[in-house]
N, C-alpha and C positions, 0 to 999 in steps of 0.2 A: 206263415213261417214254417220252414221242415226242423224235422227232427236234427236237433243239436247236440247230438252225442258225441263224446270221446270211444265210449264203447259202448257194447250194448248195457252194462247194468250204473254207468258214471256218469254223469253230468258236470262242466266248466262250471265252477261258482269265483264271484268275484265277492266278497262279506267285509265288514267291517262298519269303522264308525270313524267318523271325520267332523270339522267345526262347525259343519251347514247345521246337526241337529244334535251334535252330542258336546255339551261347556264344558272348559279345561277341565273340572273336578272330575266330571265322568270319562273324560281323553285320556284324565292322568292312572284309573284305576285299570283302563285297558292299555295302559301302556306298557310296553316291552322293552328292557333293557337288552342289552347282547347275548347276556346269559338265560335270560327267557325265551328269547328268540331259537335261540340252540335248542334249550330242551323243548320247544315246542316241534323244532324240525324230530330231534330223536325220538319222540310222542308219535308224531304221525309215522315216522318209518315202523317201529312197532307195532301199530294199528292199522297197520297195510295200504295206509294212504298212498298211493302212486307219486303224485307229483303237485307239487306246492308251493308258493313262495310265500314270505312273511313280511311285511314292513311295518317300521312305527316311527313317526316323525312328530314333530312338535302339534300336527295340525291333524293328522290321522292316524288311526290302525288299521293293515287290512293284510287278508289272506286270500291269495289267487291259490286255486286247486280245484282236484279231482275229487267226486265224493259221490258215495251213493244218493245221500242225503245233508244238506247244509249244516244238518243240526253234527253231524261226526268233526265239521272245519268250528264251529261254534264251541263243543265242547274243548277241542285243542287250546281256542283262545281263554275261554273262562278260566281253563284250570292250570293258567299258564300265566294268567295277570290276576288283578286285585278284584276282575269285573266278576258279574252274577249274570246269568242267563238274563233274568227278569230287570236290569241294567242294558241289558244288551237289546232285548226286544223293544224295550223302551225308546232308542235311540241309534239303531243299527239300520243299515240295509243291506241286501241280499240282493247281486243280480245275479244271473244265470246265462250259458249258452253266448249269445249275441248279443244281446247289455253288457255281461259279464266283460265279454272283450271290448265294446265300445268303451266300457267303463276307462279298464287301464290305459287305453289309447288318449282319451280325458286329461286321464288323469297324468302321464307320463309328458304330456306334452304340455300344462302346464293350463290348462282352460280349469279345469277344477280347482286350481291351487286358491287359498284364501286370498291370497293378491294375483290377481289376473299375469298369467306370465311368468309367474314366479318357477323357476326349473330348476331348483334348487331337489326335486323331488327324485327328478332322474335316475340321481344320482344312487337316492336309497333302495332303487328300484334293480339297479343293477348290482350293490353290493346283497341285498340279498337273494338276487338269481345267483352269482356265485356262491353264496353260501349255500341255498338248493343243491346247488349241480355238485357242488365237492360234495354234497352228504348221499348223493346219488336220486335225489327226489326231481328232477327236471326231468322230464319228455321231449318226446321231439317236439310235438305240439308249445309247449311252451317254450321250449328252448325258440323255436320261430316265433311264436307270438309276440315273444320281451326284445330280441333284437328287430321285429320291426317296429315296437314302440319306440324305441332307441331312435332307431332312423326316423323316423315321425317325426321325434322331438329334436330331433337335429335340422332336418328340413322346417320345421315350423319355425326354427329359434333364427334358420340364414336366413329361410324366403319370405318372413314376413315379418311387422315390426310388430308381432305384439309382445316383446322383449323388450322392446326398445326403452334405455334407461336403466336405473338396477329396479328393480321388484320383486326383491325378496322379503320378506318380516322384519333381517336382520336393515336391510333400507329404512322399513317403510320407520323401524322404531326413532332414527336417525333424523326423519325428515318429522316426525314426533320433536323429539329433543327442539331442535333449532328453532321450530314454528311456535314452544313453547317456553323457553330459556331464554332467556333476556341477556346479551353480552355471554353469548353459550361458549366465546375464542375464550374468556377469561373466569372461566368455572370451573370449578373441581371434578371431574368425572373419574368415579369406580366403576369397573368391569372384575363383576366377580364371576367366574368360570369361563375356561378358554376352550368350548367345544366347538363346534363346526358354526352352531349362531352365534355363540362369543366371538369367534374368531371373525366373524366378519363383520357383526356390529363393530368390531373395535376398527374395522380398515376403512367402513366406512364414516366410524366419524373420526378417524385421521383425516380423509380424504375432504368430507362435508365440513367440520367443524375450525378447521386449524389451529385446536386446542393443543397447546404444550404441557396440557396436566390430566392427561388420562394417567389411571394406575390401572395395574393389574392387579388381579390376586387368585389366584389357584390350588387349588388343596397340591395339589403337584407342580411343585414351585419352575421345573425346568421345562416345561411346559408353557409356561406364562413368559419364561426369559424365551426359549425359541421366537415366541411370538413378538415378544419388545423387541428382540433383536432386530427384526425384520419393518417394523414399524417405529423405532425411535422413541416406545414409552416406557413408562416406568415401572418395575415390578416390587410389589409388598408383599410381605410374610403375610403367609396364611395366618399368624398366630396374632399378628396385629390387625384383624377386622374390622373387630369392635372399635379400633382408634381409629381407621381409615374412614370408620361406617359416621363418623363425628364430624371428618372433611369435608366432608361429600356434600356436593350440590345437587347430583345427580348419579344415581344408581342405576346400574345395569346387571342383571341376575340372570345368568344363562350356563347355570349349573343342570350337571343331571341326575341328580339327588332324586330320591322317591318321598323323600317329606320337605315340610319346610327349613331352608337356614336361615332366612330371616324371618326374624319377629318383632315384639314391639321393646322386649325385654335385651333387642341386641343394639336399640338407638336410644342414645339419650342428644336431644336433640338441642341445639341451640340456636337453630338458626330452619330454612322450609328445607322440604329434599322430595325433591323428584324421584319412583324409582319406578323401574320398566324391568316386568318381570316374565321373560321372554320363554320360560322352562314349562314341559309337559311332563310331570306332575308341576301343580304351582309350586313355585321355591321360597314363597314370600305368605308370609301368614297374612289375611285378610285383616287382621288385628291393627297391624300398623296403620291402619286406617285413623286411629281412638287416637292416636298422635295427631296434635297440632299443628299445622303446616306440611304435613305430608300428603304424597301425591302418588298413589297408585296407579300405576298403567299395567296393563295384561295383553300379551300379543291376540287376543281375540277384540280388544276394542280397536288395534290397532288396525283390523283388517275393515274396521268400516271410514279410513278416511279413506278419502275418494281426494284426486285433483287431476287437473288435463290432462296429465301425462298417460293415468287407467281409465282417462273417458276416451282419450284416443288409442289407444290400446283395442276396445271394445269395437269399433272399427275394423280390424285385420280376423275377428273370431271367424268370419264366413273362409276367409282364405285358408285358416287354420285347419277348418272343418273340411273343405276341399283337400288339402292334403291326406287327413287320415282317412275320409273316403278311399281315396286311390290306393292306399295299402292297406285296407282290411277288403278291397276285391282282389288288389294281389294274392292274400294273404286265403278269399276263398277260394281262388283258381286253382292255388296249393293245395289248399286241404280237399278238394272236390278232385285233384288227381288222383290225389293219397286213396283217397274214396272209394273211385273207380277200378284200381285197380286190381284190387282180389274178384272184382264182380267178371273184368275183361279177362285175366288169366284161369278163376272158374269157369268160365264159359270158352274160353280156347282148349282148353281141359274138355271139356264136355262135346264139342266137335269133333275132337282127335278120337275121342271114346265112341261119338257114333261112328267115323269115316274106318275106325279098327275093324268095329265088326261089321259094314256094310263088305270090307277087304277080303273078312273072312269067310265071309257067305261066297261072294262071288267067287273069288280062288277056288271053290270047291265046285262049283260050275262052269269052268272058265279053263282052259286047254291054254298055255301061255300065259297064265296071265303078269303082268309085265308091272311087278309088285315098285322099282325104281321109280318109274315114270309117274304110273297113279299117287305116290309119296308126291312127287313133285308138286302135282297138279293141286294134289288133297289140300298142299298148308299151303299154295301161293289164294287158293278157295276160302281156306280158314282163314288167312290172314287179311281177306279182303273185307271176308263178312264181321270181325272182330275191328277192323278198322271203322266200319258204317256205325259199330256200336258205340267205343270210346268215342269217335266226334258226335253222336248224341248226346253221350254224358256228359261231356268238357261243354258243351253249350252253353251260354250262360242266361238263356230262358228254358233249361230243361228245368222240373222238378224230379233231381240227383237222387233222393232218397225214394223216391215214388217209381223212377225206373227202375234200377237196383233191386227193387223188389219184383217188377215185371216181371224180369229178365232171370232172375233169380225163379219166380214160381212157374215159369215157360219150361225154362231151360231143367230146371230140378236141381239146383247147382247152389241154393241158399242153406239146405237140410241137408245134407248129401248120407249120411247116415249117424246114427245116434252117438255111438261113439267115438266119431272122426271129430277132433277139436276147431274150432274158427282157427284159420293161419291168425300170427300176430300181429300183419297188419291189417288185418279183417279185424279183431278186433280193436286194436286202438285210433283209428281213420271211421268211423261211423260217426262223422263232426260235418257241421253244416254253419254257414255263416249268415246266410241270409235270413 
């Protein structure tokens, strides 16, 4: 594998912790609300971090960026969520370079998701590239990397079925309910908090359930009414919980609260109650367990029902993977131009510089000498030998970084003197994909 740099002293890290090995408790202490998010982006602008994105979703945390060192993108996160270094070692991974980018390709298109398929993830993918780029922390390099994961995950979700059906958390808790609820048309359902998985828990079990007794409840009560509106259900006062939480058959918590609101002290129960606590921190105290009749569900057990629909899903992964193949060689063909190019323009530099003075010599021996013509000749010369070089480099069985240096220690055109700076795209294109 060649050298995978962005520049000569940064490396591409992809970091973070997701449900493969880190349980809701420890998800929830590196979890990032909006406002952590922000002051994480203002953190790294300060600390001279180049370029970086941030997400946190129900199922992971991670930071795509530039870094001397991992440990600089690690400290941004510890001191920015409830998590501890020695939390994070415990339970984290770190790719780099060409992991780093297969990762988010993974993960963007929807193979890494808890539920196979699920592209529900995209989405937080792109809202915080735009928060990146409006704080001024995106590169070119990533500004290309995120919209061809974009397109990846677009092409994966039309040309292949491993989409096929819903497959998101906010389903899978839905196809929970039904498989477990007995006459589920004629049962009492709360949905307390109407975020992005409330809001679809609740469409899907309008859509699954054909229940006429879903309630909402919402700390922000218009909020909850947008959403009834649209759906035909019911909306309660936030202030009546505790009497709704007495209704209830079946609960649904998909609040994004940083501690618990439910406990065992908010039911007094007279009858069983299903609840499904769909929120990264958990929103539901493990306590209501000590309750009789109750039924905890956590969207991490949720990720291991399996039925046809994710065994035949598992089927289209080869096709899936065929796709993001062919745009991360796009993607190096890009950045091996990017590459190339300071090395082909120093070194067209560096012929003009011999053919000057070879001009100079002779003119001074030379009766006539016919300065227009030899111009002519000199760059239609250089341009032909600068040609033979760039289609070596663009090859795609050359080793990019191992010529680069050739042609650089031939030519003298890599050092050229101590205090002439690398151009700027010398330095930020010293990236390799393979």
């Amino acid at each position: 594998m060649e050298n995978f740099n962005m520049s000569r002293s940064t490396t591409f890290y992809a970091l973070g912790l997701s449900y493969k090995k880190a349980d809701a408790v420890i998800r929830g202490k590196f979890s990032l609300d909006t406002k952590a998010q922000s002051d994480l982006l203002m953190q790294a602008k300060a600390e001279g971090i180049e370029s970086l994105i941030v997400t946190s979703t129900c199922n992971r945390t991670e930071i795509y960026g530039f870094a001397h060192h991992p440990y600089e993108l690690i400290k941004l996160l510890c001191e920015n969520s409830n998590g501890s270094v020695e939390e994070f070692q415990q339970a984290a991974y770190i790719y780099k370079n060409e992991e780093a980018v297969s990762h988010m390709f993974r993960v963007g298109t929807g193979l890494d998701s808890q539920i196979l398929g699920d592209f529900e993830i995209i989405s937080q993918i792109k809202i915080a590239f735009n928060h990146s780029k409006r704080e001024g922390l995106v590169n070119t390099f990533l500004d290309r990397l995120v919209n061809m994961v974009i397109q990846a995950s677009k092409k994966v979700k039309t040309e292949t079925k491993i989409s096929s059906g819903a497959t998101s958390v906010s389903f899978a808790s839905v196809q929970y309910i039904i498989r477990n609820v007995a006459d589920i048309g004629n049962k009492n359902i709360l949905l307390f908090g109407t975020g992005k998985i409330g809001r679809n828990t609740c469409e899907n079990l309008v859509k699954h359930t054909k229940n006429s007794h879903i309630a909402l409840i919402n700390r922000t009560k218009n909020k909850a009414e947008l959403l009834a509106g649209k759906l035909n259900v019911i909306v309660k006062d936030y202030a009546d919980l505790k009497q709704e939480l007495q209704q209830a058959d079946v609960l649904v918590v998909a609040t994004g609260a940083q501690n618990p609101t439910i406990d065992k002290t908010s039911l007094a129960l007279q009858k069983p109650l299903l609840i499904l606590d769909l929120s990264i921190p958990r929103n539901v105290d493990a306590n209501v367990e000590e309750i009789p009749g109750v039924t905890l569900i956590h969207l991490d057990d949720l990720s291991q029902i399996t039925d046809d629909t994710l065994e035949k899903r598992k089927q289209h992964i080869p096709a899936a993977e065929a796709i993001i193949d062919d745009l991360k060689l796009e993607l190096n063909t890009w950045v091996n131009g990017r590459k190339c190019a300071p090395t082909i323009h120093a070194l067209k530099s560096k012929l003009n510089d011999i053919v000057s003075a070879e001009f100079a010599f002779q003119k001074k021996k030379t009766t006539h000498f016919d300065d227009a013509q030899m111009d002519l000749i000199s760059s239609r010369i250089i341009q032909k030998l600068t040609n033979h070089f760039a289609s070596h480099l663009k090859n795609e069985n050359t080793s990019v970084d191992q010529s680069i240096e050739f042609i650089e220690k031939v030519f003298q055109i890599g050092q050229l003197a101590p205090n002439k700076a690398s151009s700027p795209i010398e330095e930020k294109y010293k990236i390799n994909l393979s």
